[in-house]
C-alpha positions, 0 to 999 in steps of 0.5 A: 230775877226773870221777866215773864213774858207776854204776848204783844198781839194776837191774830185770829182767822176765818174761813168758808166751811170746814178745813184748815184756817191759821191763826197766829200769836207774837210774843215779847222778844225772846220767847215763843209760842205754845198753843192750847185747846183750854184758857188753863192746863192741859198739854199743849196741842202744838209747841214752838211756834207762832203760827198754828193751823188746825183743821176745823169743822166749826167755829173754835177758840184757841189759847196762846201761852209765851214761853222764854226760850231760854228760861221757860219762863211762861205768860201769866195767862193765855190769850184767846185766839179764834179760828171762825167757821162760815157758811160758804157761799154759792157763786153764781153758777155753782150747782148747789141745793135748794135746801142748802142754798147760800147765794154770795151777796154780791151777785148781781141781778138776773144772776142764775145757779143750777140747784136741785132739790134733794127730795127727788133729785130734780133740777132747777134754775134759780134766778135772783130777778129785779125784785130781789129775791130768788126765785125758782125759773123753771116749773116745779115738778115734785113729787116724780109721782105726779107724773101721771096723766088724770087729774080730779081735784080736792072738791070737798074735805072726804076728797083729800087724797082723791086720786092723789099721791101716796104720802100727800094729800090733794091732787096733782097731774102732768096731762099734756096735749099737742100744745102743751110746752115741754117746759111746763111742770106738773099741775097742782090743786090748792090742797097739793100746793098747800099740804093742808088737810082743810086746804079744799074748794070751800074751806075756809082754813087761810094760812095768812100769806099776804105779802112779805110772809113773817111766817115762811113756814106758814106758807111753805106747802111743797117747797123745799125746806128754805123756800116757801110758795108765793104770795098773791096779795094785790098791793104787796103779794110777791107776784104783784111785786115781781110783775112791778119789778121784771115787767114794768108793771105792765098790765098787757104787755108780758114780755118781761114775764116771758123773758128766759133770762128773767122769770122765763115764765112757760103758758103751762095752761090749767086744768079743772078738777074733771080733767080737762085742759086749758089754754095750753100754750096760751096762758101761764097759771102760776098758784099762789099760797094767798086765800082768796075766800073759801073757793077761790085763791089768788093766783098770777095769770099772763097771757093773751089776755094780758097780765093778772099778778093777782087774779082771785078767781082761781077754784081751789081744785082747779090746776096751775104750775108753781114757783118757789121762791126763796125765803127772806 
């Protein structure tokens, strides 16, 4: 009588992205090893061996079957072996994306990558800070179309659109002046920033970004997909918490903030919704996605004035640059 043979231990694999991954199977002695795509019948996708190395795409459990080699007696069943597919992550760095950003888990702090997003084909550094998160250490500068020269701000909701940019509602500017840096990016009114037709001086419309968004959509605006605006809320709004974290919380001082290898924060100034500029070189306006009430958002002001991670006073039509942060 024959003994049917079996398997004595089974070894599955992974691999970051797709390509070939192996898998192995021991059989009982005497035997091999077929491999199978299902748990019963069908042909065998490989015979033979005990080792078998596909090329795969996504995740996908394959099935052993021993065989004795001289009497072709096989196992009662086959067992499941799994080739896993994961997400590969991006070392620091790499040049990626910003909508398909995975960072590895053990970067360390201040760590940076080349990312760009795919909407406009633009570039920017991305920084994990002291906080924790990453965030974006370059101005924003999307739409290309914003690269224009006049500016006149969202005042009331008949203005949404108002020498704005196809496709978008809201208002935004690339003026410059002598003391412009040419680091800045473009400058946005709150109904750019936020892509929301009652987002106007005066509205009382809030998307309920505080602190620690749940909702990331919410709070998303220009962002690429993945990455949301930040929050100004005073006590847990993601600007408080940066200041807290890269500049000790200081008030005054801005060193932290200015720091090219943290924030790298630029004194890209703002400008109001009848053109003209403001403290160009002298001050840095980063907009927040934070209501305020209906004329004023937070915003995160540094400069020779001091530190404001939370400042309310920021008309909606006005102008200010922008970071994205990452969503978490």
């Amino acid at each position: 009588m024959n003994v049917r043979p079996t398997i004595a231990a089974s070894t599955p694999a992974s691999r970051c992205g797709a390509g070939a991954v192996t898998i192995n199977a021991t059989p009982s002695a005497g035997a091999t090893i077929d491999w199978y795509a299902a748990a019963t019948g069908g042909s065998p996708l490989q015979s033979g061996s005990t080792a078998y190395t596909p090329s795969i795409t996504t995740t996908t459990t394959y099935y052993a079957q021993a065989r004795n080699t001289t009497t072709s007696c096989v196992s009662t069943s086959r067992t499941a072996v799994t080739a896993t597919v994961t997400a590969c992550c991006h070392a620091p760095g790499v040049t990626a994306t910003m909508q398909n950003f995975n960072p590895c888990s053990n970067a360390a702090t201040n760590s940076t990558w080349n990312l760009t997003d795919t909407r406009n084909n633009v570039t920017y550094r991305v920084r994990l800070l002291a906080d924790g998160r990453y965030w974006m250490v370059d101005d924003m500068k999307y739409p290309t179309a914003c690269n224009k020269t006049s500016f006149s701000g969202a005042s009331s909701a008949g203005s949404a659109g108002k020498n704005g940019i196809s496709g978008f509602i809201g208002d935004c500017n690339n003026i410059k002046n002598s003391s412009t840096p040419a680091a800045r990016g473009y400058l946005y009114d709150w109904m750019f920033v936020m892509q929301h037709t009652d987002a106007y001086f005066g509205g009382s419309w809030n998307p309920g970004c505080t602190g620690n968004p749940g909702d990331k959509a919410a709070c998303r605006g220009i962002c690429p997909e993945g990455w949301h605006v930040p929050t100004g809320n005073p006590s847990t709004g993601e600007f408080t918490l940066l200041n807290n974290a890269v500049n000790g919380g200081s008030l005054t001082s801005r060193s932290g903030l200015l720091n090219t290898s943290t924030f790298n924060g630029v004194y890209g100034g703002y400008s109001i919704n009848t053109g003209p500029l403001y403290y160009q070189g002298d001050g840095a306006y980063y907009m927040t996605s934070t209501y305020y009430d209906a004329y004023n958002v937070y915003y995160m002001y540094f400069g020779s004035a001091g530190v404001g991670p939370s400042v309310w006073d920021g008309d909606k039509y006005n102008g200010g640059t922008i970071r994205c942060i990452r969503n978490y």
